[in-house]
N, C-alpha and C positions, 0 to 999 in steps of 0.2 A: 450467637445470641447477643442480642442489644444489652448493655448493662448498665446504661448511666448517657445522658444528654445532657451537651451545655450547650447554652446558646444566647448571644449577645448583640443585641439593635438589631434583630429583623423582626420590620415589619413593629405593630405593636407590642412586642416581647423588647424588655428592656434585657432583664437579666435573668436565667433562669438555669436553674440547675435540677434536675430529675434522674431518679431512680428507677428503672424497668425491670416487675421481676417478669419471672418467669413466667409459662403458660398461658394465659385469657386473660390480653388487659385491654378492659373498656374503657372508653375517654369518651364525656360526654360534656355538657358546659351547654354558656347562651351565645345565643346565635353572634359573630363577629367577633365574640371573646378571643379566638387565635388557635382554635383545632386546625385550622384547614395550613397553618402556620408554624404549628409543630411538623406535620406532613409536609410540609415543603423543606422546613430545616432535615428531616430524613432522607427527604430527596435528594439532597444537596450530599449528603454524607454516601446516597448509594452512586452518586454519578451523575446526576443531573447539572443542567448547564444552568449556569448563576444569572442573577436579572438584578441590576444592583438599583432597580426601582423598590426593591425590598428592603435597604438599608434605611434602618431608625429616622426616619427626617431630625434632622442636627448633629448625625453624628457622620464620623467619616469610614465605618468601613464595621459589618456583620461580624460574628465570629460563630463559627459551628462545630463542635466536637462531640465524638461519640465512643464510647468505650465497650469492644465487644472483646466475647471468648474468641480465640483464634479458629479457624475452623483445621479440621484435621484429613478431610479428603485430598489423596493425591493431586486432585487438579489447581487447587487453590494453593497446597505447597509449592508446585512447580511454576505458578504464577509469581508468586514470593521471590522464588530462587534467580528468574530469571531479572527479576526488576532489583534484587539485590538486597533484600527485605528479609530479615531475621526476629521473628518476631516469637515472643515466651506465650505462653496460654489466654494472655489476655495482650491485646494492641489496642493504640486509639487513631483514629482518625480526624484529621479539621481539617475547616475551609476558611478562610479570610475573602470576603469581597471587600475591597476597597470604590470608594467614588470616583478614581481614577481610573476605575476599571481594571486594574493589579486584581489576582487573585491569585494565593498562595494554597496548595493543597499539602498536609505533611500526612505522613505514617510513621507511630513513632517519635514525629520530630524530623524524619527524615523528607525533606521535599521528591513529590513527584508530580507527575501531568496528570490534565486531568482525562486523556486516554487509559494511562497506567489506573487512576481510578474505577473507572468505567470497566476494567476489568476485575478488577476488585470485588465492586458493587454487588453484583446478583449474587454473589455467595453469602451478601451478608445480610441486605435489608430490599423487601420487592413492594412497593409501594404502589397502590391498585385504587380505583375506586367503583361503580357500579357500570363503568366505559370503561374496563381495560382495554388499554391499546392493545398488546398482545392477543387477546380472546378476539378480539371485534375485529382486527386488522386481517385482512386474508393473507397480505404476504408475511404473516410471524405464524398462524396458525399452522403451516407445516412444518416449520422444526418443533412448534410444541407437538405436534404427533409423531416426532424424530426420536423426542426422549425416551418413548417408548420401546425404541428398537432394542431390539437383542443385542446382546454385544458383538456377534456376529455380523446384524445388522449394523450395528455404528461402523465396524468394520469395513463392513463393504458401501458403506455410504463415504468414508473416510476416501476410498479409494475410487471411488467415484468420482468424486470431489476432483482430486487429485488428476484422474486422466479427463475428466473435462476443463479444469486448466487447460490442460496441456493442450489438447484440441482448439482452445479458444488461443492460444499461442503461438499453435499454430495455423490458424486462421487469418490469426494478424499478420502473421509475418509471409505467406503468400498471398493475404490482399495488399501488400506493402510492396513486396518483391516478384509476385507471379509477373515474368518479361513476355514480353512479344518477340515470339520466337523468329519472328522474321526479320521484326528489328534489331534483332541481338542479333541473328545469325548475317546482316547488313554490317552491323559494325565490328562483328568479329574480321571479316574478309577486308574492309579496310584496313582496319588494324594490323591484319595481318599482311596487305598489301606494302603497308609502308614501312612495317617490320624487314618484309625482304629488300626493299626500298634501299633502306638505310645499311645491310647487311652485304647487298652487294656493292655495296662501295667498301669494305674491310676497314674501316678505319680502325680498328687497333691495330691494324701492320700496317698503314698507309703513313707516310709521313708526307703531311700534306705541303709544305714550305717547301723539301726537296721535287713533290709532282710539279709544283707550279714551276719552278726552276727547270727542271729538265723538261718541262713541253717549251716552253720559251726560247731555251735555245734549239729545242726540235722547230719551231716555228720561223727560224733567223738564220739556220743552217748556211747557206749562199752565202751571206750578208756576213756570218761569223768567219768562213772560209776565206773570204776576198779581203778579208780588213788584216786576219791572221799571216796572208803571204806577204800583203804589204808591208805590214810591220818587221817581216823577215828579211825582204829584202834591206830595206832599209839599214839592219843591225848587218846581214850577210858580208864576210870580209871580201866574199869575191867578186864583187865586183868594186870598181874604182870609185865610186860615190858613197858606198856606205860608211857606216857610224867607224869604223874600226880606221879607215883609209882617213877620215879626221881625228882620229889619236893618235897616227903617228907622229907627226910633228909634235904634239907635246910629248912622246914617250922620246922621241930623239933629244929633245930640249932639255928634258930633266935629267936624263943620265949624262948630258954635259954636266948640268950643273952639279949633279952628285960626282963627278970626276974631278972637278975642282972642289967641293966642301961635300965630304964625305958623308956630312949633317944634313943636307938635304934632304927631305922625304920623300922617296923615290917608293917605297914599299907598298903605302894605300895607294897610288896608283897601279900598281900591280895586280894588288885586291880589286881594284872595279874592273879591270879588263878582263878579270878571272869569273868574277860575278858576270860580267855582260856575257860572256862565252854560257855559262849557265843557263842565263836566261834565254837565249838562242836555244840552245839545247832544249828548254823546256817551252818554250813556244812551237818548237819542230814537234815534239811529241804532243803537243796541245792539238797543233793541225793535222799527224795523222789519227787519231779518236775521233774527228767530225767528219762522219758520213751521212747523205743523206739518204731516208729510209722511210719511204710513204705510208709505209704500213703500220711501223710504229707509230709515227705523226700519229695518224687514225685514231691507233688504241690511246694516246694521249690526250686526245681531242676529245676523246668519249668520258673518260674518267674525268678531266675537267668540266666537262660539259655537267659529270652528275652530281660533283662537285659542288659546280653553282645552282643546279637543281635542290639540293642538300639546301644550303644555305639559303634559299631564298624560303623553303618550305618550314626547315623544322631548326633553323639557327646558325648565326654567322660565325661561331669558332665550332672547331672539333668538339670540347667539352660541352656544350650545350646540345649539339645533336646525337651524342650519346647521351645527354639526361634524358631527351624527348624520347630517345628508346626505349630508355630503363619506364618510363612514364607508360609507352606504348606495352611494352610486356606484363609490366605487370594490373593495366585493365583487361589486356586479355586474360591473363591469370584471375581475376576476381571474376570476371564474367563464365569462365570456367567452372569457378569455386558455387557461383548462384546457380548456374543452370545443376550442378549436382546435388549442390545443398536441397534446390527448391524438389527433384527429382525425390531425394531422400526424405524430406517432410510430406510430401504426396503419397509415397508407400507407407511411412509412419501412422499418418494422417486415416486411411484404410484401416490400418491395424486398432488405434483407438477410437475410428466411431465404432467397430465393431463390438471394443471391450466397452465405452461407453453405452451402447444400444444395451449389449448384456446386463450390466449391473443395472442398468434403469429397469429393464426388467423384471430383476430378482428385487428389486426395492418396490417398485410398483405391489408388487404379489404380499409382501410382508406388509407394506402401507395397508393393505386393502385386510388383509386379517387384523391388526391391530387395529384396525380403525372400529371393524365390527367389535372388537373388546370391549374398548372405550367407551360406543356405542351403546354397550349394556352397563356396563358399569355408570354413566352419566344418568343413565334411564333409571335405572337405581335409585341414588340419590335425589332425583327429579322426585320419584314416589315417597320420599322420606321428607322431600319438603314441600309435600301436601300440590304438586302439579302432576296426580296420577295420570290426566288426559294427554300430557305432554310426550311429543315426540322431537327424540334429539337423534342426529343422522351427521357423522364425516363423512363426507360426498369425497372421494378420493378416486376420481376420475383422469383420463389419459389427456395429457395434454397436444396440443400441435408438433409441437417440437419438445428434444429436450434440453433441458434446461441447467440450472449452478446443482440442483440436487437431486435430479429425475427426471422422468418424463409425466410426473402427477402434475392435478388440479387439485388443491386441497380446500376445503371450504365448510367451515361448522355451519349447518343449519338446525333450524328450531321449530315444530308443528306447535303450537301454544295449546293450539284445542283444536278437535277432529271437525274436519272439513274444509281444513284452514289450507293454504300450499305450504310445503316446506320451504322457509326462508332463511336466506343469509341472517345469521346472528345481526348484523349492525343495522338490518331492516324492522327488526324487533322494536314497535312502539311501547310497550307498558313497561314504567319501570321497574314496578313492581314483580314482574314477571320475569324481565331481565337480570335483575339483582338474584334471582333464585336460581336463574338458570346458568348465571357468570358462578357464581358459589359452586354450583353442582360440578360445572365443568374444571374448575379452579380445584375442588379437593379432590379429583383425579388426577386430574396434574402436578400437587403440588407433592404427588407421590414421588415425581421424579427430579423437580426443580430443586437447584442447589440451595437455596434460601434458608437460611435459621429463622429469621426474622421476615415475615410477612404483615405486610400493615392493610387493615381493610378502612378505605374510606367512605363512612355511610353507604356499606352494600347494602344496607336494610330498607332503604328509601324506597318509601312504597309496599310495605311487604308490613303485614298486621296479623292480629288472630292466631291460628293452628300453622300460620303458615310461618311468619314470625318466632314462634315458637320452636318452629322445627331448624329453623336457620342459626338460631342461640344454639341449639344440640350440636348442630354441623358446627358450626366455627370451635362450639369447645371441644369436639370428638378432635378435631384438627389440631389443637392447641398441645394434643396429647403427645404428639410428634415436632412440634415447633413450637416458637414465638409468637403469640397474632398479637397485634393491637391494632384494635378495632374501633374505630370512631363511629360512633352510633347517636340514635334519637329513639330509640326502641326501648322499652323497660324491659323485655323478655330477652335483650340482649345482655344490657347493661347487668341487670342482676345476675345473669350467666357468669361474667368474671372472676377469676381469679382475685382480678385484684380493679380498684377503680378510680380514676384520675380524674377531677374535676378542674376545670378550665374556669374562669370566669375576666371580669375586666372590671378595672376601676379606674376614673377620672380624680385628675390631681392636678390643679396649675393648669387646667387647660390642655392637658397630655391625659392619653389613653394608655392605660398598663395592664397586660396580661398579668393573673394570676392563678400560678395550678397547686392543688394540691392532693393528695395521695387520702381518699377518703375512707374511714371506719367504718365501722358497721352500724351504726347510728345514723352518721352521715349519709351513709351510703341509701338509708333508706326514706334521708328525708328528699336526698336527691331524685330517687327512684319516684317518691309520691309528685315530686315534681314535674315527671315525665309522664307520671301517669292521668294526672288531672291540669294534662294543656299548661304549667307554671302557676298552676292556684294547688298551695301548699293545704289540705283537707285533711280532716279525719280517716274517711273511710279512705282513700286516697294512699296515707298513713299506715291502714292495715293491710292495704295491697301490698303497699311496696315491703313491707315485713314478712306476710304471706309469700310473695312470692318467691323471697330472699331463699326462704324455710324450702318452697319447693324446688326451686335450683339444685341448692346443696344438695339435698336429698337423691336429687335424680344424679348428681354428679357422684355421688357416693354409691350410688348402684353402679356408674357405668366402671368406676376407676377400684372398685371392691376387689382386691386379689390382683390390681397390678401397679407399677410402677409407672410413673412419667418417666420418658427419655430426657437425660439431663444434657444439653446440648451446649 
């Protein structure tokens, strides 16, 4: 329940502080005085999106706070809990628009968004006027015929919910991913072509520096042979021209000289003649290993060959065409992983339209019995506020496809008077007739809406007489269960009230100032005379609005005799 508004430079409201009690509070005032301006300051506080064409011209920035009892249903604690919001039996809530376009929302004091508002909002204050969107809107009208469901039904609407997600999920993900299996099964075979490609050439055992060496000299073989004996002969001591037949005379020369000076170093030449014989030695075994063998050649020639096949295709060192594999393996691994994945969201994909088809089903069936509830229950009230000819109908018909909550078409229509066709709610010309018919429908729903606080704005527009009369009853029959406050121009409303709040406006320096105030029972009935006689303040006028004060209470005193209001 709302328990106190303040509210700072909107709009013509300079400074204002008010009190909300409880039950039927009427607010009535003259035309542009700032009703429609306290209604928009509520608005602001349930969630509505700010327009800082509303800030006070002169000043820099609105301020709005409201002070409610906490509500104490599950659903609203665990909104609390999750946005981190502790709050005792009473919280407030403000909004700061600034000219800069800054807007500050707290709870508490504690800042949040104004999303986290927005959830807030309908538990606390639901602001209407004789066009509620929700009623007139066709795509809001079936969750409000939702609230009705059994809890089994929310249940199974919950999980509805749930596997048509998931069906839309996976819709996306094989209209994203569904392959063409001919082109996938194309690039798998290459893929796998160059896989073997690369594989039969073994490069983790190939050492490719020593292949390119050993085909090279397989390539030179002859060339290597012819160059090897010549170089032997050459060193060879057997015959008279080689390397060894020119060291003897230095070997004869220096052992003279070491015969005479003992110092002489005769020794490293002993060492090189000892090395040269070595090296003989290992140039003979050098030339018998070169044989020549075509066949190897061959297999040499091929492994080079693929080699440079390798290298010109997928990279010029070893390390880079083992990347390109690892590359190549694992697209064919992902192309593996989607043709299974997409295979497995396909047989999934069967299993939840089937659960989805079902549960739309069993909702469809439960729609269509609550609907006829409603149905009598609206018609009800319809007879209570003098539209006995009136015909009200939820058309809760099968739609083409299904859909985020069913496979319904949901749609309030309205018969005003017989012979007429049954029409869409927002087709409804009279407003008169609308206003009655929104009320009617509104206090069957508002059986089930979270709201403490419900505000009507001039529902009664257009609505006079027996019929007006019966709409003061409805609003305070309602009031019996909730908060209303009710902006009206009706005197059969207005003296309905609990309690009543007059609006007014006064000029000063050239500025317009809102002024309200909380009206007596005096007051209240000079206001009254004033509603009653068009703003000409009259005698008999006078005894009306006295009269009629007397027969209100009266009638509220029978309805509320032997019970208690709910204190919210």
């Amino acid at each position: 329940m709302l328990l106190e508004v303040r509210i700072q430079n909107l709009a013509i409201i300079d400074t204002l502080q008010l009190k909300i009690p409880e039950g039927l509070v009427v607010i009535s005032g003259e035309t542009g005085a700032g009703k429609s301006i306290l209604l928009h300051a509520l608005g602001l506080l349930s969630g509505n999106r700010a327009n800082r064409q509303m800030i006070r011209t002169g000043t820099d920035a609105l301020y709005v706070e409201g002070l409610f009892t906490t509500p104490t249903t599950p659903a609203f604690q665990e909104i609390l809990q999750e946005l981190g919001l502790q709050c005792g039996p009473q919280f407030s809530i403000s909004r700061t628009i600034m000219q800069n376009g800054r807007s500050i929302i707290r709870v508490d004091g504690i800042q949040i968004s104004l999303v986290d508002l927005q959830r807030i909002g309908p538990f606390l204050i639901d602001v209407y006027g004789q066009n509620d969107r929700n009623l007139l809107d066709a795509s809001k009208q079936a969750s409000l015929l939702d609230t009705f469901l059994s809890e089994e039904g929310k249940n199974l609407l919950a999980s509805y919910v749930k596997d048509y997600e998931n069906l839309k999920k996976i819709d996306r993900f094989l209209a994203a991913n569904r392959p063409d299996e001919q082109a996938i099964e194309r690039e798998k075979d290459l893929l796998l072509y160059e896989i073997d490609e690369i594989a039969s050439f073994d490069l983790e055992n190939t050492d490719v520096d020593m292949l390119l060496q050993e085909h090279t000299r397989a390539l030179h073989t002859e060339e290597i042979e012819e160059k090897t004996m010549k170089l032997l002969t050459m060193i060879s001591n057997d015959r008279e021209t080689s390397l060894f037949d020119f060291l003897y005379p230095i070997e004869s020369t220096g052992n003279a000289l070491s015969r005479i000076d003992e110092a002489f170093p005769t020794e490293t030449f002993v060492e090189a003649q000892e090395l040269l014989r070595d090296y003989q030695s290992q140039v003979e075994s050098y030339l018998r290993t070169i044989e020549t063998d075509p066949e190897h050649l061959q297999i040499l020639n091929e492994k080079v060959e693929l080699w440079t096949k390798l290298q010109r295709k997928y990279g010029q060192t070893k390390e880079e065409i083992l990347d390109y594999d690892l590359q190549l393996k694992e697209r064919l691994h992902a192309l593996d992983a989607l043709t299974k994945k997409v295979l497995k969201y396909e047989q999934e994909r069967v299993k939840i339209t089937k659960s989805v088809q079902e549960k739309g089903d069993l909702l469809f069936a439960e729609r269509k019995t609550i609907a006829q509830e409603i149905d009598r229950k609206v018609q009800n009230r319809l007879q209570f506020l003098k539209m006995e000819k009136a015909k009200f109908q939820i058309d809760v018909s099968e739609s083409e496809n299904y859909h985020g909550s069913g496979k319904d078409s949901i749609v309030f229509r309205l018969q005003p008077n017989p012979g007429l066709a049954m029409k869409p709610l927002h087709e409804i010309a009279s407003g008169g007739e609308l206003s009655r018919v929104m009320l009617a429908i509104r206090s069957v729903f508002l059986e089930t809406l979270p709201s403490y606080t419900v505000v009507f704005d001039e529902i009664d527009a257009g609505v006079s007489g027996y019929a007006a009369q019966a709409m003061a009853e409805q609003l305070y029959l309602l009031s019996q269960h909730m908060q209303i406050i009710a902006v009206t121009h009706m005197p059969q409303l207005a003296s309905m009230g609990d309690s009543h709040i007059y609006i007014s406006k006064t000029t000063e320096e050239n500025q317009t100032k809102s002024k309200i105030q909380t009206l007596d029972t005096a007051m209240r009935s000079t206001e009254l005379s004033r509603m009653i006689s068009a703003n000409h303040e009259t005698e008999s006028a006078l005894v009306q609005a006295k009269t009629l004060l007397e027969n209100q209470s009266q009638w509220k005193e029978e309805q509320t005799h032997g019970t208690e209001r709910k204190n919210h």
